[in-house]
DRENDRENTOR-451371 format. One record per atom (N, C-alpha, C, O): residue in three letters; x, y, z. Coordinates in steps of 0.02 Angstrom, whole numbers, padded with zeros to 5 digits, always signed. Atoms other than C-alpha are relative to their C-alpha. Layout:
ALAXYZ/...
END
This chain:
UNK+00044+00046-00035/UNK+05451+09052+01576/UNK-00034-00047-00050/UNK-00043-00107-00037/UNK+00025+00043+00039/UNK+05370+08997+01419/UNK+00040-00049-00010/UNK+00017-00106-00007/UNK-00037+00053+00023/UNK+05516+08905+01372/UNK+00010-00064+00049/UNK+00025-00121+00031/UNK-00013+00056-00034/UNK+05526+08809+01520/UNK-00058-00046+00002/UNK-00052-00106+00014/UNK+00065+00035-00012/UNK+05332+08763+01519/UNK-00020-00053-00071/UNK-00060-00097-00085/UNK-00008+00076+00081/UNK+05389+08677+01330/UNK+00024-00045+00042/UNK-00012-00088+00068/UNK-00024+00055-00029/UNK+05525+08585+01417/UNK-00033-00033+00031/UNK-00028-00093+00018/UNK+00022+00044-00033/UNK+05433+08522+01523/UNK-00075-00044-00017/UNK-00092-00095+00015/UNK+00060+00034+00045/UNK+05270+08463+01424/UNK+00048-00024-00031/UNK+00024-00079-00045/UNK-00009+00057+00058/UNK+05393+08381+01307/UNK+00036-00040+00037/UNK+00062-00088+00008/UNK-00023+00069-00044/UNK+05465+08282+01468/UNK-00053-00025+00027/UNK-00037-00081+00047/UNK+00057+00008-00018/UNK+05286+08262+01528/UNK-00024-00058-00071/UNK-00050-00112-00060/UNK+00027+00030+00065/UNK+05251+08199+01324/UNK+00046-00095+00005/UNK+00024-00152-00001/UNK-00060+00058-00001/UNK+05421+08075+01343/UNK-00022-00033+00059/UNK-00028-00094+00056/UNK+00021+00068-00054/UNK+05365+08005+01511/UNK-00051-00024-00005/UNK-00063-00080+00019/UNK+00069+00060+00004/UNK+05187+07968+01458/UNK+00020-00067-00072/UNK-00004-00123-00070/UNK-00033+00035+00055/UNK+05275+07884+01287/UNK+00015-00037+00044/UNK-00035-00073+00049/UNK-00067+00040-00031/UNK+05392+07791+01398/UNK-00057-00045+00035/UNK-00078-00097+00010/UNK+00068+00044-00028/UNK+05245+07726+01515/UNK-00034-00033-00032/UNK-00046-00090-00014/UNK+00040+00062+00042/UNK+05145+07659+01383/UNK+00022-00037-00034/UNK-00009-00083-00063/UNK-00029+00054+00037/UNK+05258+07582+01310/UNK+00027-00049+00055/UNK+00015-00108+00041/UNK-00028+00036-00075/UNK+05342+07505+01489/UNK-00046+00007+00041/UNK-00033-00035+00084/UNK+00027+00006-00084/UNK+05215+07539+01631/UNK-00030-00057+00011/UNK-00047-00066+00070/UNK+00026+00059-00022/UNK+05141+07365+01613/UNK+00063-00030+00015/UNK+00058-00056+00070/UNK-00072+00035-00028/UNK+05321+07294+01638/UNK+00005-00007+00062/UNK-00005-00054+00102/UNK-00012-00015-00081/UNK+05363+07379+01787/UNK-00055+00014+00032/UNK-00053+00066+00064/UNK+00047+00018-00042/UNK+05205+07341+01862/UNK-00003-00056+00016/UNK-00022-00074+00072/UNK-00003+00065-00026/UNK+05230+07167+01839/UNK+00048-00011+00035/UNK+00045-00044+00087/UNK-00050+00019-00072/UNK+05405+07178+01911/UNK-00027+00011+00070/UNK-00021-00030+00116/UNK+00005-00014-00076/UNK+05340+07266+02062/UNK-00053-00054+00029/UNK-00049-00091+00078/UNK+00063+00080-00041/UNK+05186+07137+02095/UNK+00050-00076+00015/UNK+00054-00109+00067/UNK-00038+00052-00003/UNK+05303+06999+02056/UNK+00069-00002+00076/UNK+00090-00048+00111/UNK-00054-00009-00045/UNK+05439+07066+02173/UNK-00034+00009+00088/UNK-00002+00009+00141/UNK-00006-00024-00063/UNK+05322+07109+02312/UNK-00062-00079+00025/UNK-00093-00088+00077/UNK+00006+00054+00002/UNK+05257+06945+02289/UNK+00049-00059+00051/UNK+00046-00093+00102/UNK-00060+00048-00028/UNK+05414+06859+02306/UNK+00014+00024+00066/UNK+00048-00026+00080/UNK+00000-00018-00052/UNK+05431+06932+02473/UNK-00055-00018+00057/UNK-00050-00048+00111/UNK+00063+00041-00050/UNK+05267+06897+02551/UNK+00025-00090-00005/UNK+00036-00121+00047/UNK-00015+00066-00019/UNK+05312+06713+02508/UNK+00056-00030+00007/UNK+00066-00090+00007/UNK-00052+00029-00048/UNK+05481+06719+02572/UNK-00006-00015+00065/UNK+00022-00063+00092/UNK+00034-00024-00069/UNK+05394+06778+02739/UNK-00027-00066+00003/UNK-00011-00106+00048/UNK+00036+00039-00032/UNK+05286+06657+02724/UNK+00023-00090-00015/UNK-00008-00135+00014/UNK-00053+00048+00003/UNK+05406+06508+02669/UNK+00027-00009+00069/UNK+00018-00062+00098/UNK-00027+00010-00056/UNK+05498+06549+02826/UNK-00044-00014+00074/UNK-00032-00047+00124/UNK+00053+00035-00067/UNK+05339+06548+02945/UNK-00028-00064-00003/UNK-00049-00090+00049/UNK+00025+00071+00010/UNK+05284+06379+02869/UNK+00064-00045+00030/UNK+00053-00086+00075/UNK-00021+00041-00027/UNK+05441+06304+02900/UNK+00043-00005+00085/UNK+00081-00044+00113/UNK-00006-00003-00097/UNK+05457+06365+03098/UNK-00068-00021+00000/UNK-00073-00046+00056/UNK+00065+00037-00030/UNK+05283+06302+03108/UNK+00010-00072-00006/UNK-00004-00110+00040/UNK-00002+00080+00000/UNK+05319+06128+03047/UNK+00055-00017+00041/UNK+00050-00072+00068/UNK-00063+00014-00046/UNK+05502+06139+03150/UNK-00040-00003+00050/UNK-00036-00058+00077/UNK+00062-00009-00083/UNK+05367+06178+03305/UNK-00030-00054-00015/UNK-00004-00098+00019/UNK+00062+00082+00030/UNK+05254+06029+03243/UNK+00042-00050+00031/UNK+00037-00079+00085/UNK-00041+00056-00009/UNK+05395+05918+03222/UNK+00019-00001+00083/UNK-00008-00042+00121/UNK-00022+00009-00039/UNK+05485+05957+03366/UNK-00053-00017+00071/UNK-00030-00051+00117/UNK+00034+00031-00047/UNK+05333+05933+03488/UNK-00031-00072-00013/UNK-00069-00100+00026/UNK+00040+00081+00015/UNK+05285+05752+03400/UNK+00072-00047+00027/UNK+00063-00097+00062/UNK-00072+00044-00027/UNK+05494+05681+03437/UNK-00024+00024+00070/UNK-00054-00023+00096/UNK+00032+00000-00072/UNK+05440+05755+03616/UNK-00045-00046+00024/UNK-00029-00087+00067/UNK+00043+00065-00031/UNK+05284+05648+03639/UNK+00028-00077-00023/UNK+00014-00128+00008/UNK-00039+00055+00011/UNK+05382+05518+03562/UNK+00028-00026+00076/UNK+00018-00078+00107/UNK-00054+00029-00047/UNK+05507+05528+03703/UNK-00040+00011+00080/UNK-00017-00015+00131/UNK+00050+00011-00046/UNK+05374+05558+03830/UNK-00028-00071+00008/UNK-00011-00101+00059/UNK+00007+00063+00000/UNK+05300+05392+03795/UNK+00047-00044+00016/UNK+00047-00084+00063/UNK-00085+00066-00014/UNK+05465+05290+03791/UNK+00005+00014+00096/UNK-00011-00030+00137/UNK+00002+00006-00055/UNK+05493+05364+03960/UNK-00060-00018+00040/UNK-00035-00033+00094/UNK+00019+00001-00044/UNK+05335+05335+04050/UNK-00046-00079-00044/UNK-00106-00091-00049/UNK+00017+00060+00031/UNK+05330+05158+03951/UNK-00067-00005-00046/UNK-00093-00061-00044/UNK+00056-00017+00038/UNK+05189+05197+03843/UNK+00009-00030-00058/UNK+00013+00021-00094/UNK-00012+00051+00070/UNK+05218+05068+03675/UNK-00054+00040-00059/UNK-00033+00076-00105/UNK+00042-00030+00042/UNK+05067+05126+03585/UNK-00019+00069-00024/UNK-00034+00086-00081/UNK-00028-00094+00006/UNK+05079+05328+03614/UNK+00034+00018-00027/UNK+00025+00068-00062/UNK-00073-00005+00042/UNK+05266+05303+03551/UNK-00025-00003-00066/UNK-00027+00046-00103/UNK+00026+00027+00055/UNK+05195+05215+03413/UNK-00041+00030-00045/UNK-00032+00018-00105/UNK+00058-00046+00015/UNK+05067+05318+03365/UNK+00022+00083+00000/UNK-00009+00114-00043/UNK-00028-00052+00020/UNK+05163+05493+03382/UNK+00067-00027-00039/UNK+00077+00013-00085/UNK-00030-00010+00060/UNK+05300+05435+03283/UNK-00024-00004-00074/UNK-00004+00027-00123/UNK+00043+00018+00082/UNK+05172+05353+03135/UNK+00002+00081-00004/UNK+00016+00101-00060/UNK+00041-00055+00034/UNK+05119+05547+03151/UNK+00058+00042-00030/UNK+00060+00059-00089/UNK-00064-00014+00050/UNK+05299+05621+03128/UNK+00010-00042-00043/UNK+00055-00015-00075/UNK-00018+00036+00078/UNK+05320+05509+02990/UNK-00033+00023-00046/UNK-00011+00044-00100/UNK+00080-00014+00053/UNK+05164+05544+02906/UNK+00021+00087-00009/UNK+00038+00110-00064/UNK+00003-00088+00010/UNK+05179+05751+02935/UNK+00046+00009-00009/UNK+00042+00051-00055/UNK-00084-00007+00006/UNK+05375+05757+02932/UNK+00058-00021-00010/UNK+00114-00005+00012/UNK-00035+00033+00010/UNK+05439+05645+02856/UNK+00081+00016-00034/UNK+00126-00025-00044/UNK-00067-00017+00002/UNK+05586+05740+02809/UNK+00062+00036+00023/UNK+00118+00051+00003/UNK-00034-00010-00065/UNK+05641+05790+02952/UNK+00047-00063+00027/UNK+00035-00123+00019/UNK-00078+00040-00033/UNK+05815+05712+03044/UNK-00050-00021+00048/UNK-00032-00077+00064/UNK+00018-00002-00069/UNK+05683+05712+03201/UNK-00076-00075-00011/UNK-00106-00109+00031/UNK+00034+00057+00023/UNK+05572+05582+03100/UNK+00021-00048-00003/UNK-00018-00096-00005/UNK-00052+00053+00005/UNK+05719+05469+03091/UNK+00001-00017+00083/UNK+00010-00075+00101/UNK-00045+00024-00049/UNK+05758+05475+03266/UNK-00059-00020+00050/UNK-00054-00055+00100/UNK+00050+00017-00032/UNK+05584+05471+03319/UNK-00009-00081-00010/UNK-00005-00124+00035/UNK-00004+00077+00035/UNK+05566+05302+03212/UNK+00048-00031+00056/UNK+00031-00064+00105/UNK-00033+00062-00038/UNK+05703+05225+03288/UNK+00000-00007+00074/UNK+00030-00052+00103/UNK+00006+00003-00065/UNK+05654+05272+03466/UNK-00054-00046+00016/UNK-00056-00096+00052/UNK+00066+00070-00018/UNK+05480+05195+03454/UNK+00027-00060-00025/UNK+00001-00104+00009/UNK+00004+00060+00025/UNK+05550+05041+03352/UNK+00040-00009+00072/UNK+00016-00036+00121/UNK-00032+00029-00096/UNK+05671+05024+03517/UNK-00038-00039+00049/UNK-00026-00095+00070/UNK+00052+00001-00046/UNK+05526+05030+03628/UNK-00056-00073-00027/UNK-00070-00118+00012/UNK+00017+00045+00023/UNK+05433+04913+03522/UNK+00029-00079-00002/UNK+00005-00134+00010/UNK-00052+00078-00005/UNK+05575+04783+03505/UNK-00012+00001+00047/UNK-00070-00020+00044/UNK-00009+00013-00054/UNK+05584+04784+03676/UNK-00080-00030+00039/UNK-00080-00062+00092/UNK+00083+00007-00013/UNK+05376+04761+03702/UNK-00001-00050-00037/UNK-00052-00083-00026/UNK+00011+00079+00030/UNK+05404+04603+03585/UNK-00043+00017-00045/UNK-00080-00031-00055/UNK+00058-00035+00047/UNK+05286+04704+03458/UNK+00055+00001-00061/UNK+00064+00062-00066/UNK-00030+00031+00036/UNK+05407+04648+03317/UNK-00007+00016-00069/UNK+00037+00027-00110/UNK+00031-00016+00071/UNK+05306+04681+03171/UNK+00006+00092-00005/UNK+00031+00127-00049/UNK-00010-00089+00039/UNK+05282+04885+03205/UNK+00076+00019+00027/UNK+00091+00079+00031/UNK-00081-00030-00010/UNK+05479+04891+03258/UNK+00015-00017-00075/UNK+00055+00022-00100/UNK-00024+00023+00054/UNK+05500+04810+03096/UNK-00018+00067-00042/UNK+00023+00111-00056/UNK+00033-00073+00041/UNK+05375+04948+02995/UNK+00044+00063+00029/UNK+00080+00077-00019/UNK-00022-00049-00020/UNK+05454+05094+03082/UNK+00083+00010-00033/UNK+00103+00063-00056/UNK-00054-00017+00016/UNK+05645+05036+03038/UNK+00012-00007-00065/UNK+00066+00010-00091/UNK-00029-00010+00073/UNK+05623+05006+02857/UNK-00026+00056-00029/UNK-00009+00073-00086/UNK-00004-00077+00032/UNK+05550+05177+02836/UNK+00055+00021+00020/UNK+00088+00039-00029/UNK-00054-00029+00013/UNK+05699+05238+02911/UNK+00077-00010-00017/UNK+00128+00023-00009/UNK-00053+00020+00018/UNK+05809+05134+02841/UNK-00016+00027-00076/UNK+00025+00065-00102/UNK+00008-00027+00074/UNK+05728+05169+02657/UNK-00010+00074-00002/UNK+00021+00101-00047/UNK+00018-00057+00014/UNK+05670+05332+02672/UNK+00015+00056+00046/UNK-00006+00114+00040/UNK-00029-00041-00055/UNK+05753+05404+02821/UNK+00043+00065-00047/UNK+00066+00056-00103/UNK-00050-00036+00051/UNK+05851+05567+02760/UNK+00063+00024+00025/UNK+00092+00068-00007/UNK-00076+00001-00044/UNK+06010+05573+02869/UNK+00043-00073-00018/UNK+00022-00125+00008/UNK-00030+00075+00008/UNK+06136+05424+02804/UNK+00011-00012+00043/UNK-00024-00062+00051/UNK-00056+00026-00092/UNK+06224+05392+02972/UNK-00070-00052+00037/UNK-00065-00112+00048/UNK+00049+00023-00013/UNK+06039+05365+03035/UNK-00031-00056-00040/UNK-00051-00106-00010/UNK+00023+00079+00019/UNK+05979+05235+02910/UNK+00058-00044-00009/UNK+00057-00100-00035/UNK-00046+00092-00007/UNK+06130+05128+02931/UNK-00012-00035+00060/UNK-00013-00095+00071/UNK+00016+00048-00045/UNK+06088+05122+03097/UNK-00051-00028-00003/UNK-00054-00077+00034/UNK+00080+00016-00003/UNK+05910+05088+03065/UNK+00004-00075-00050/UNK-00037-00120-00046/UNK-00006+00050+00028/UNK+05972+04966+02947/UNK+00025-00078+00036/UNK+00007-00136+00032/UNK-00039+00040-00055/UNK+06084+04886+03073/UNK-00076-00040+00048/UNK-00083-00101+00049/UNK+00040+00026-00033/UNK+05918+04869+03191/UNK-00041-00033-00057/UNK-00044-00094-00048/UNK+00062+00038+00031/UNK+05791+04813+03065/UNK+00042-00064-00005/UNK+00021-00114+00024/UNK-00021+00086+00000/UNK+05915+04658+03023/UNK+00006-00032+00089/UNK-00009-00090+00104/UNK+00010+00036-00052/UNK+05932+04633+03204/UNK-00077-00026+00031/UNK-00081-00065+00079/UNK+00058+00024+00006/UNK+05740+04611+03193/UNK-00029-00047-00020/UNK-00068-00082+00013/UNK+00000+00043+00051/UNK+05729+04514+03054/UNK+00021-00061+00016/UNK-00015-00108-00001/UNK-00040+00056-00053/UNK+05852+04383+03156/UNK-00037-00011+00039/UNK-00037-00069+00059/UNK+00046+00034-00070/UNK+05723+04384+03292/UNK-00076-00049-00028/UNK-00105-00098-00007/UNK+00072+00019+00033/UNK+05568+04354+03186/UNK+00037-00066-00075/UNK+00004-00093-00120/UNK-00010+00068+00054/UNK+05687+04213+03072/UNK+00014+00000-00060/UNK+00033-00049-00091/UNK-00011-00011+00075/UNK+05702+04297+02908/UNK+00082-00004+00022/UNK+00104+00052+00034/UNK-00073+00012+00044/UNK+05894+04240+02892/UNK+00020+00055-00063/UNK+00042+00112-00055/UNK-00013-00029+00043/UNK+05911+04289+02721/UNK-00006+00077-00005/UNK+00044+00107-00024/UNK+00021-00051+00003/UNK+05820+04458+02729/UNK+00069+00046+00050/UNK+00103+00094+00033/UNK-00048-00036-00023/UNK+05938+04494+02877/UNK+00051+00019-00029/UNK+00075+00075-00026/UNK-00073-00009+00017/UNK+06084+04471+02796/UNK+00013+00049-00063/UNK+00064+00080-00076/UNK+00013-00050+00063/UNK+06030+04568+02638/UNK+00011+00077+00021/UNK+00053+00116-00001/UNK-00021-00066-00018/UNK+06003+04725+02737/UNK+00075+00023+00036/UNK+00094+00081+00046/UNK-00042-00030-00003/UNK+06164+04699+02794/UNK+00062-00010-00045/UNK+00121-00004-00029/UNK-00060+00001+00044/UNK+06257+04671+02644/UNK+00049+00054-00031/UNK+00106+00040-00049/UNK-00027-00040+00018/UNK+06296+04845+02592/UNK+00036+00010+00048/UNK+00018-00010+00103/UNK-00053-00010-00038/UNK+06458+04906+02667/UNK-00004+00059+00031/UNK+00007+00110-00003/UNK+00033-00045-00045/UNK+06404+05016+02813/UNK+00093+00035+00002/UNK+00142+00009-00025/UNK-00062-00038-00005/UNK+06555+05163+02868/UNK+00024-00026+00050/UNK+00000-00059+00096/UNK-00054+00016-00072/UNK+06700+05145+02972/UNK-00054-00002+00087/UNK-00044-00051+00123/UNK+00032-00024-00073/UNK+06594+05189+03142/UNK-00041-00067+00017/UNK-00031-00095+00071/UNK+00025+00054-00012/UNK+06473+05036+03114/UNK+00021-00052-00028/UNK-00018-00099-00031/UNK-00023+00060+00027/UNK+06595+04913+03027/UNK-00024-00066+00060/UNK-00073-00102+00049/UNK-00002+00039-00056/UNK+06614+04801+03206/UNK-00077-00015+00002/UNK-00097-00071-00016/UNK+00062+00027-00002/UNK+06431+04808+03233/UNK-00043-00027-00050/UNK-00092-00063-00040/UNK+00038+00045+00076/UNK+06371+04754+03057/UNK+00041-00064+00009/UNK-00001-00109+00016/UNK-00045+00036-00010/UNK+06511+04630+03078/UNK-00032-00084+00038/UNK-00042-00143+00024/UNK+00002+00050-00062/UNK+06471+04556+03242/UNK-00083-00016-00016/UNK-00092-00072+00007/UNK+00059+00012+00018/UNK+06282+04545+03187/UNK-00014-00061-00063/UNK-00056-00106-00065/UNK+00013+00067+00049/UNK+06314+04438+03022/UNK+00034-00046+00039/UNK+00022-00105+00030/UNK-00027+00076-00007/UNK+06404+04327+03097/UNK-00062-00035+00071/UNK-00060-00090+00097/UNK+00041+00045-00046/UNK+06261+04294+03226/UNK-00058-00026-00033/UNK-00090-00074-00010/UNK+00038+00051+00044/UNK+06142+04265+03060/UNK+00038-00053-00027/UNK+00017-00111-00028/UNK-00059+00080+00027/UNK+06287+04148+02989/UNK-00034-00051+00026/UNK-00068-00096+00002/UNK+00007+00067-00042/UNK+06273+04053+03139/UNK-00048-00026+00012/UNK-00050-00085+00027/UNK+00049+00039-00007/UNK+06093+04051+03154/UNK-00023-00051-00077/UNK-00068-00092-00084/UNK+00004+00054+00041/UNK+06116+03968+02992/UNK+00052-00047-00027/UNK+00065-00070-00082/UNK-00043+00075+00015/UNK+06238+03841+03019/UNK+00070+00024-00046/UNK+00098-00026-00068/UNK-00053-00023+00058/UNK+06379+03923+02904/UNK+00043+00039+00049/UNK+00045+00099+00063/UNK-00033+00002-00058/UNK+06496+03899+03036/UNK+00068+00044-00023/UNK+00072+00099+00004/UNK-00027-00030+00038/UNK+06629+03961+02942/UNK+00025+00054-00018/UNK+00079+00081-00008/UNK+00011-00068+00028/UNK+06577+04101+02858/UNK-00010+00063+00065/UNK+00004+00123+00068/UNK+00035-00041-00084/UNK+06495+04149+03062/UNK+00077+00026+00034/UNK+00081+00078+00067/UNK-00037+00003-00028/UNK+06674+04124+03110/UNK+00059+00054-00030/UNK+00110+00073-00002/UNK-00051-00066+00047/UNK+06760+04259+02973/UNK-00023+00065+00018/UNK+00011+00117+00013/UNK+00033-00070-00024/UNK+06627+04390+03043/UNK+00021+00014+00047/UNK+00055+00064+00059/UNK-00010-00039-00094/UNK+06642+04398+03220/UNK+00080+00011-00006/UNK+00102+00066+00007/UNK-00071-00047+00001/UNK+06837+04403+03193/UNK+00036+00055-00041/UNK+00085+00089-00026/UNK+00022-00087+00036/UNK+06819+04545+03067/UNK-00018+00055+00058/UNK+00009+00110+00067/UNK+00029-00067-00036/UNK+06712+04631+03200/UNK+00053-00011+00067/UNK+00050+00036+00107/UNK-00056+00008-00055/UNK+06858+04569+03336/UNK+00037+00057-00028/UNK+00030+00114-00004/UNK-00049-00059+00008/UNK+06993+04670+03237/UNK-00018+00072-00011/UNK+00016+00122+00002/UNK+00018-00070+00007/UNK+06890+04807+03190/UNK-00006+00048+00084/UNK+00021+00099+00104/UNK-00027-00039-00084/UNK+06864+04849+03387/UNK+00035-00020+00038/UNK+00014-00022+00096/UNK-00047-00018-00031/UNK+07022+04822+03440/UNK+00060+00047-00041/UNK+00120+00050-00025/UNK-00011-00064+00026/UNK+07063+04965+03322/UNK-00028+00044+00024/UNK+00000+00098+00020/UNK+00041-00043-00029/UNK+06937+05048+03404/UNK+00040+00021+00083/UNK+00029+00072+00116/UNK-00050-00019-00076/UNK+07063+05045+03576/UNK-00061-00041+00056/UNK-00095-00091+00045/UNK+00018+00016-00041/UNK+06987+05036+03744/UNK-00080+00022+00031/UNK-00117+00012+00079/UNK+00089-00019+00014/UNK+06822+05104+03714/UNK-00054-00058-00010/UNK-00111-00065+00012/UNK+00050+00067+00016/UNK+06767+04930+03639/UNK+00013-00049+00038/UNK-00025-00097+00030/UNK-00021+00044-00051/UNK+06839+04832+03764/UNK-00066-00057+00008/UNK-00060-00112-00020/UNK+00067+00031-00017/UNK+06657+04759+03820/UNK-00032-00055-00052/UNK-00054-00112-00043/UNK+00026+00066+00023/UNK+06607+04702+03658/UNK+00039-00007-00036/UNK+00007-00014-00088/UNK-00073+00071+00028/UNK+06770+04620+03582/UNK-00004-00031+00028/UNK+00006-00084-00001/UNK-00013+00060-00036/UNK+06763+04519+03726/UNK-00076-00032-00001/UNK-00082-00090+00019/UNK+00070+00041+00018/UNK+06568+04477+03688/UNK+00007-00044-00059/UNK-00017-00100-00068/UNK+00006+00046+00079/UNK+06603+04418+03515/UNK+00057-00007+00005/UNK+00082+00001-00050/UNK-00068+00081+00008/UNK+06772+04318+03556/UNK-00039-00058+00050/UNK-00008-00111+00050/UNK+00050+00037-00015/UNK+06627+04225+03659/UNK-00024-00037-00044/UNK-00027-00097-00060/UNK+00054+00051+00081/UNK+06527+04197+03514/UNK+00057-00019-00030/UNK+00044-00078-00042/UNK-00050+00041+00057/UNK+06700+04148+03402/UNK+00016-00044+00052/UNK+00029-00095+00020/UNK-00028+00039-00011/UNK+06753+04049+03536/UNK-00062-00076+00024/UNK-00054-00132+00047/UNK+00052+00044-00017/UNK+06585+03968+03555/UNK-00018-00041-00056/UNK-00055-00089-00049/UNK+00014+00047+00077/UNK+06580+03897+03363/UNK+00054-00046-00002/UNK+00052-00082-00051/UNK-00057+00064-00022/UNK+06727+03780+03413/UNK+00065+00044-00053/UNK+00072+00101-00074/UNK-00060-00008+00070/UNK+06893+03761+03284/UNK-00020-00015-00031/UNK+00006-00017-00087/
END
């Protein structure tokens, strides 16, 4: 019996050795580790709370639009922008109120709304379109040049036709008959590649080409 009551004081001696030399270690792993866990937890409840946020501010968004509300729209998307701005649902909010706006002749905050999500939107697909509308803005309010700038970069297959058929209606509002007349039949062949889907507007913009003479 004695012998075992050595052994075991000199594993009793070796684990207090071992501890003082390691037990601050593996104390920090374990704090550190039980750390990292609480703020995985709580990583994942922050971002279902801001998904819940977000997703009820694109709601009053689209609440407004429907019950014609310009300034409500306006005012819950500024707030998804402002709180969520990196959210897909900030993009789509943006371009719902700028819609609603264009359409209210309010010009200036359709304008503000689409060059945030044309610059800072975080879905590409979404700021081309947003790009696409802000120059069709820009055309209404006269900036020419500006229009044509935002649409100089070469948007994807999907909005070739509509970037297309858009410069050539700044061309024409500046006289560069020409140049108005190489767009719209760009955006001609591009949707009648498109088949019978585009039907509607190929035959809008062989209007406009056939309206700039020979």
């Amino acid at each position: 019996m004695a012998v075992y009551d050595l052994e075991e004081q000199e594993q009793i001696s070796e684990l207090k050795a071992w501890w003082a030399q390691y037990g601050n270690f593996v104390v920090t792993l374990a704090v550190v580790a039980a750390l990292a866990s609480v703020g995985w937890q709580g990583w994942n409840w922050y971002q279902s709370r801001n998904a819940g946020e977000a997703g009820a501010l694109y709601y009053a968004v689209q609440q407004a639009v429907e019950k014609n509300e310009p300034q409500k729209a306006r005012e819950a998307a500024g707030r998804l922008i402002g709180e969520h701005g990196g959210s897909v649902g900030a993009q789509l909010g943006a371009l719902l109120s700028a819609a609603m706006q264009f359409e209210a002749g309010d010009l200036a905050n359709a304008r503000a709304q689409l060059e945030w999500a044309a610059d800072k939107g975080s879905d590409p697909a979404l700021r081309e379109l947003a790009r696409l509308r802000l120059a069709a803005v820009l055309l209404q309010q006269g900036e020419l040049d500006a229009a044509l700038a935002r649409l100089q970069a070469a948007p994807s297959a999907a909005y070739k036709a509509r970037f297309d058929d858009l410069r050539g209606d700044v061309l024409a509002a500046q006289g560069k008959v020409a140049e108005a007349r190489a767009a719209y039949q760009a955006a001609i062949d591009a949707l009648t590649a498109a088949g019978d889907d585009a039907v509607t507007l190929r035959e809008v913009v062989r209007v406009k080409l056939e309206s700039l003479g020979a």
